[in-house]
C-alpha positions as CSV (number, residue, x, y, z in Angstrom):
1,X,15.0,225.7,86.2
2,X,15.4,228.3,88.6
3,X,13.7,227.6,92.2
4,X,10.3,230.3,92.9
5,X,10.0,230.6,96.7
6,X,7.1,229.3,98.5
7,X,8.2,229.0,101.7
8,X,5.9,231.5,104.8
9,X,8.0,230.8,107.2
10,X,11.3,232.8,107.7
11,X,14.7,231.5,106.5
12,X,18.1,231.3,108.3
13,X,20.9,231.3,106.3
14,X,23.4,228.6,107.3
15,X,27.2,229.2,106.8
16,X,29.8,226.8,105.2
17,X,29.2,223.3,105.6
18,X,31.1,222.3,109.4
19,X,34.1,220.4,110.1
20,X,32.1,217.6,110.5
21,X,30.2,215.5,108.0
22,X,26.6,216.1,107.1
23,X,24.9,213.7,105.4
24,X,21.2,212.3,103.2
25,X,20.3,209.1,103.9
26,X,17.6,207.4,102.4
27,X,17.2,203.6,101.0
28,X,20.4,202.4,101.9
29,X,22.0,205.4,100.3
30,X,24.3,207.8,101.9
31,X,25.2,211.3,99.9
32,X,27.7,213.9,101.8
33,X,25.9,217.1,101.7
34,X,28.0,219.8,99.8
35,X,26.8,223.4,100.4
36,X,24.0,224.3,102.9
37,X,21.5,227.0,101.9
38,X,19.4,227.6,105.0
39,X,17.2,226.1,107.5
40,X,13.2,227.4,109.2
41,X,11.2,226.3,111.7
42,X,10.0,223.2,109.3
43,X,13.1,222.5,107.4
44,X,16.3,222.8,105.5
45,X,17.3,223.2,102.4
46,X,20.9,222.6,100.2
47,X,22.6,221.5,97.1
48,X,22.9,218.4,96.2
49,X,24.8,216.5,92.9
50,X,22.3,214.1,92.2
51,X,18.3,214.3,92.1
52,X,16.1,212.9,94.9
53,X,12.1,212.1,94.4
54,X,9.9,214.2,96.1
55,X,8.2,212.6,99.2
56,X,11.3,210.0,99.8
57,X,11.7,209.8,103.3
58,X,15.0,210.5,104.6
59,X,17.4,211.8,107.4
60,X,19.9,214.0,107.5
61,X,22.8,212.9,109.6
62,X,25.1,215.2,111.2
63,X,28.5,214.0,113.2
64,X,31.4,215.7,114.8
65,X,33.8,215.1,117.7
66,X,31.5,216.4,120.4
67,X,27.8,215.5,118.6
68,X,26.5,212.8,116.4
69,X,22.4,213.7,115.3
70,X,20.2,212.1,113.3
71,X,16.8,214.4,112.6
72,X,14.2,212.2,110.1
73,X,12.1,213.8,107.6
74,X,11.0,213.6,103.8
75,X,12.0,215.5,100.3
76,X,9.2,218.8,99.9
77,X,11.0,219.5,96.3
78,X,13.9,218.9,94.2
79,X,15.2,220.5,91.3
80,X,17.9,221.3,88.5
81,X,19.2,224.6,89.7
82,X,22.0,227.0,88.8
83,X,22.1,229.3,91.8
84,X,25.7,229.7,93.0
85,X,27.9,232.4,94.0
86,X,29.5,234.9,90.9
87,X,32.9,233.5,91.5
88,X,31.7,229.8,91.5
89,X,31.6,228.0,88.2
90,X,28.1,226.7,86.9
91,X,27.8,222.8,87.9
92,X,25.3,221.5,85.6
93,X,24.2,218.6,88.0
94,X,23.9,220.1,90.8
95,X,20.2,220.0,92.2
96,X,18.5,222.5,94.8
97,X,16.6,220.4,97.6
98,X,14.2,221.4,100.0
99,X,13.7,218.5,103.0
100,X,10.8,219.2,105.8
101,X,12.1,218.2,109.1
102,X,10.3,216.4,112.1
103,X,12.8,218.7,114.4
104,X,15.2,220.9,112.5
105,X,15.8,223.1,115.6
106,X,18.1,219.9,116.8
107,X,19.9,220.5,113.3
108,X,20.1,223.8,113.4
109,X,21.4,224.2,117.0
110,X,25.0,222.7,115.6
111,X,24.9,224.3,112.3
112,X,27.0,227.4,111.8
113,X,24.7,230.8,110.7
114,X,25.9,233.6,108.9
């Protein structure tokens, strides 16, 4: 299933995922965030290898030497996706997820842009 954009507001694309660690947490469950896609004014969105239900609340947690941040918010979609680069190989479990923030500017002041 390919992902049809809906979004109004406009997206900035994030770089590589930083040296530090970047994390979903929801339920007791902690899952390292692999690629980044980009981030808006209400929220961010990435790749992910497992599904997630839609309205879960969660956080994404983000840590380095110099910051550790925590911004809350809750899953807006997830689904089976096969958008990656033409030099990547296809990754059958990977899953596209978009997450609306409470305050993604905080997250996206320590994320690196292209």
């Amino acid at each position: 299933m390919n992902h049809t954009e809906k979004r109004i507001l406009p997206r900035i694309l994030l770089g590589e995922v930083p040296r530090g660690s970047i994390s979903l947490v929801f339920n007791g469950h902690r899952i390292v965030i692999e690629s980044l896609r980009d981030i808006s004014n209400s929220g961010i969105s990435f790749s992910l290898n497992q599904q997630v239900a839609v309205s879960q609340k969660i956080s994404v947690e983000y840590s380095d030497a110099h910051v550790k941040l925590e911004v809350f918010g809750r899953v807006a979609w997830c689904s089976k996706t096969d958008l990656r680069s033409p030099s990547e190989p296809l990754h059958p479990g990977n899953y596209l997820m978009g997450v609306e923030l409470m305050s993604p500017m905080m997250l996206f002041a320590v994320l690196p842009k292209r």
